[in-house]
C-alpha positions as CSV (number, residue, x, y, z in Angstrom):
1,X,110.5,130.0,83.6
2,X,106.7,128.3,83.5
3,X,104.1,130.5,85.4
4,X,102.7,126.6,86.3
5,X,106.1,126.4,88.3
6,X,106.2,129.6,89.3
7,X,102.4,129.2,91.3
8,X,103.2,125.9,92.4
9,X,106.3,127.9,94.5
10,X,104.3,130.3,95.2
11,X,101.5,128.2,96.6
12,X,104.1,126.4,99.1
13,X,105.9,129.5,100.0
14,X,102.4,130.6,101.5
15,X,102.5,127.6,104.1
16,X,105.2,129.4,105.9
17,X,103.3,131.4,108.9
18,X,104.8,131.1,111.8
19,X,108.3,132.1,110.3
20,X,106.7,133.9,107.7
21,X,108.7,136.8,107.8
22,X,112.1,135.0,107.9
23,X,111.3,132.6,105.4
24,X,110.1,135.8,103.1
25,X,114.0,137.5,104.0
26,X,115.3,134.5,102.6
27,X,113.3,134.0,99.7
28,X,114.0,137.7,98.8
29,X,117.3,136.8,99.1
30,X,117.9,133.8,97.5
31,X,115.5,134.8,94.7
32,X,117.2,138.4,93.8
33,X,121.1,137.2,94.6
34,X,121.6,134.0,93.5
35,X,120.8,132.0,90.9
36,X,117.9,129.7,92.6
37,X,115.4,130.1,90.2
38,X,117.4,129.5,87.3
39,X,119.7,126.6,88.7
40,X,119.9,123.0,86.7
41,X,119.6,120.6,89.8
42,X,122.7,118.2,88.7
43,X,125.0,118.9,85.7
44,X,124.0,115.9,84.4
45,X,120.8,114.1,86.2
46,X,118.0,114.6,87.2
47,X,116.5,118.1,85.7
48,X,119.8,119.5,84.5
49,X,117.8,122.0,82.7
50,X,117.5,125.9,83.1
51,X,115.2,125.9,86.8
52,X,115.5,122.4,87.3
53,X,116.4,123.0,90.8
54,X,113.3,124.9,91.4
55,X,111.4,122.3,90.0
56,X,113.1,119.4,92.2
57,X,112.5,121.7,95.0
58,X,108.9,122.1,94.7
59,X,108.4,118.3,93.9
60,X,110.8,117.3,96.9
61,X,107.9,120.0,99.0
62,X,104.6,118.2,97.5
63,X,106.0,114.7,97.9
64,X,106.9,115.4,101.6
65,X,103.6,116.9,102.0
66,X,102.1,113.8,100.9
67,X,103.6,111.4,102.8
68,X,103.5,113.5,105.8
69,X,99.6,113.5,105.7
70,X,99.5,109.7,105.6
71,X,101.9,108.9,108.2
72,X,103.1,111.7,110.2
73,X,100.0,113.9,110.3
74,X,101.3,115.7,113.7
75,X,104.8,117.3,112.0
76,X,103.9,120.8,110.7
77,X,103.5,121.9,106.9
78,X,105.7,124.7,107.2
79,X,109.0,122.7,108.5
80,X,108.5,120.4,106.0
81,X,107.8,123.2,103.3
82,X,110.9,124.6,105.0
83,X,113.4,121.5,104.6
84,X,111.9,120.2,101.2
85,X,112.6,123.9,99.5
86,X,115.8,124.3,101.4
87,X,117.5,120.8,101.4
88,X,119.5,121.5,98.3
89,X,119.9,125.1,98.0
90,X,123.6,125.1,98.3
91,X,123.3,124.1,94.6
92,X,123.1,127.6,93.6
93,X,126.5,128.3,94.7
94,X,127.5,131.8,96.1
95,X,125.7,135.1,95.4
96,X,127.7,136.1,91.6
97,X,129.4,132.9,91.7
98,X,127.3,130.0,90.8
99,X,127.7,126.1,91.7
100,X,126.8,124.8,88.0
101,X,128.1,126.7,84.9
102,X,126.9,125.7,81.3
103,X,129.3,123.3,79.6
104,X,130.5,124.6,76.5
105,X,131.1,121.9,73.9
106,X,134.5,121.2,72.8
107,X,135.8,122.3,69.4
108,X,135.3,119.0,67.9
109,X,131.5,119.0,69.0
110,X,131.6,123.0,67.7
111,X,133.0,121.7,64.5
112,X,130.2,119.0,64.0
113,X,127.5,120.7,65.3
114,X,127.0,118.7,68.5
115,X,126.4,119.8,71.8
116,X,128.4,119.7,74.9
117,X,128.6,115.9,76.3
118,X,127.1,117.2,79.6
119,X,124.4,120.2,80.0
120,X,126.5,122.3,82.8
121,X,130.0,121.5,84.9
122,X,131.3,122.6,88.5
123,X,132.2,126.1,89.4
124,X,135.5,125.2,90.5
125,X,135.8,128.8,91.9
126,X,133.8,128.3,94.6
127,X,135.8,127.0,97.8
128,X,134.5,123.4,98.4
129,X,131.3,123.0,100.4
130,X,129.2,119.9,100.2
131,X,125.4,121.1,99.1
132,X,123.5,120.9,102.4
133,X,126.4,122.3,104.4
134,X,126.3,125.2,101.7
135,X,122.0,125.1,102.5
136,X,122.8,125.6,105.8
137,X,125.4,128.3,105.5
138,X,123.0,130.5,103.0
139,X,119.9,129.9,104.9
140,X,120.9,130.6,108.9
141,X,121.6,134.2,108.5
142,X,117.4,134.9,107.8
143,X,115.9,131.8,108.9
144,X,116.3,130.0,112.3
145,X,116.6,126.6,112.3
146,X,115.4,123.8,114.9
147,X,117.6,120.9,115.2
148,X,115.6,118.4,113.5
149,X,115.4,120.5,110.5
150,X,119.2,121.1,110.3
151,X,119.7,117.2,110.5
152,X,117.0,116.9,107.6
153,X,119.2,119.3,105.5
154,X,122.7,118.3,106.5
155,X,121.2,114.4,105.9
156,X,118.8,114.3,103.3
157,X,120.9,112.2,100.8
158,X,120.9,109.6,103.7
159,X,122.7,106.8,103.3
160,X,124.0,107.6,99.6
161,X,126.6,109.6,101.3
162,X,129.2,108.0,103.0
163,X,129.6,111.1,105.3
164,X,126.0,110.4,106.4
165,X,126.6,106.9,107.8
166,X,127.0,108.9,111.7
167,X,123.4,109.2,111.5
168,X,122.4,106.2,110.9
169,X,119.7,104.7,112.9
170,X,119.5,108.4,115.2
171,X,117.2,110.1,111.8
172,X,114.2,112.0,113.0
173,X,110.7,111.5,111.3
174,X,111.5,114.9,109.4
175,X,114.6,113.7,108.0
176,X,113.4,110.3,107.4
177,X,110.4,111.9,105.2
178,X,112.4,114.4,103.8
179,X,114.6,111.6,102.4
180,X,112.0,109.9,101.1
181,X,110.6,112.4,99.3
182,X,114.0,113.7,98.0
183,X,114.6,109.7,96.9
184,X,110.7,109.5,95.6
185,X,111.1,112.8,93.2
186,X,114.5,111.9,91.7
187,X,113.8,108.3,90.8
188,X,110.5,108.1,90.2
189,X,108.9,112.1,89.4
190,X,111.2,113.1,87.9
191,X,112.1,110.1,85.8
């Protein structure tokens, strides 16, 4: 993994204060038992490549960050930090038993020396969660929550998701500028 990467998640890690210590469990955590910093973020997207979801993560945070200064000065650094790092990290699956497993290519690719049509595939081990329901579930045994940042996470895709369409119209600021910034990164930095 790139030491650039490495400080940039280190330097938004350190806006956590109030719930420092929490926020440091969970990073412990997440960091020494599953495969966070080594997760693709799609298996097929946007950076489906060895810490891509690390990458997206820390993007998603410095986007929000952004936006957040020019129009919502008065939410705090660390929930956004918080929601930004957190909103996809059910992509890493269960502690041993990760969400995205490298494709293998097939014996005909093998035979002529291609790779396999698509980077990584589904764990279909894992008993079906959707990603931020999976965030949620990893993150709430170190980390307290408020409301507003549990419907950021549950509803960052926004209306992509058909699930998400309950919400409509009723999303707080820090949902609305996390899915911005989760939109902004994936289309446009990441592109």
């Amino acid at each position: 993994m790139n030491q650039e990467l490495l400080n940039r998640y280190k330097e938004l890690k350190a806006k956590v204060i109030i719930r420092k210590d929490e926020f440091k469990n969970l990073c412990d955590f997440i960091e020494t038992k599953t495969d966070w910093l080594n997760s693709p973020a799609s298996t097929k997207y946007h950076l489906c490549v060895e810490s891509g979801l690390l990458e997206h993560s820390c993007n998603v945070a410095e986007t929000m960050l952004k936006i957040k200064n020019a129009i919502a000065p008065h939410i705090s650094d660390e929930s956004c930090v918080i929601v930004a790092l957190m909103h996809d990290l059910g992509k890493v699956g269960m502690p041993g038993n990760p969400q995205y497993l490298v494709n293998e290519p097939t014996e005909k690719q093998k035979q002529y020396g291609y790779p396999a049509s698509k980077p990584y595939q589904f764990n279909t081990d894992l008993t079906y969660l959707s990603v931020p329901i999976r965030s949620i579930y990893l993150a709430l045994p170190y980390i307290k929550l408020s409301e507003e940042e549990v419907q950021a996470i549950v509803y960052h895709d926004g209306q992509y998701v058909d699930d998400n369409k309950s919400v409509a119209t009723k999303e707080t600021p820090l949902t609305l500028l996390l899915q911005y910034a989760d939109t902004w990164s994936g289309f446009v930095v990441e592109k």
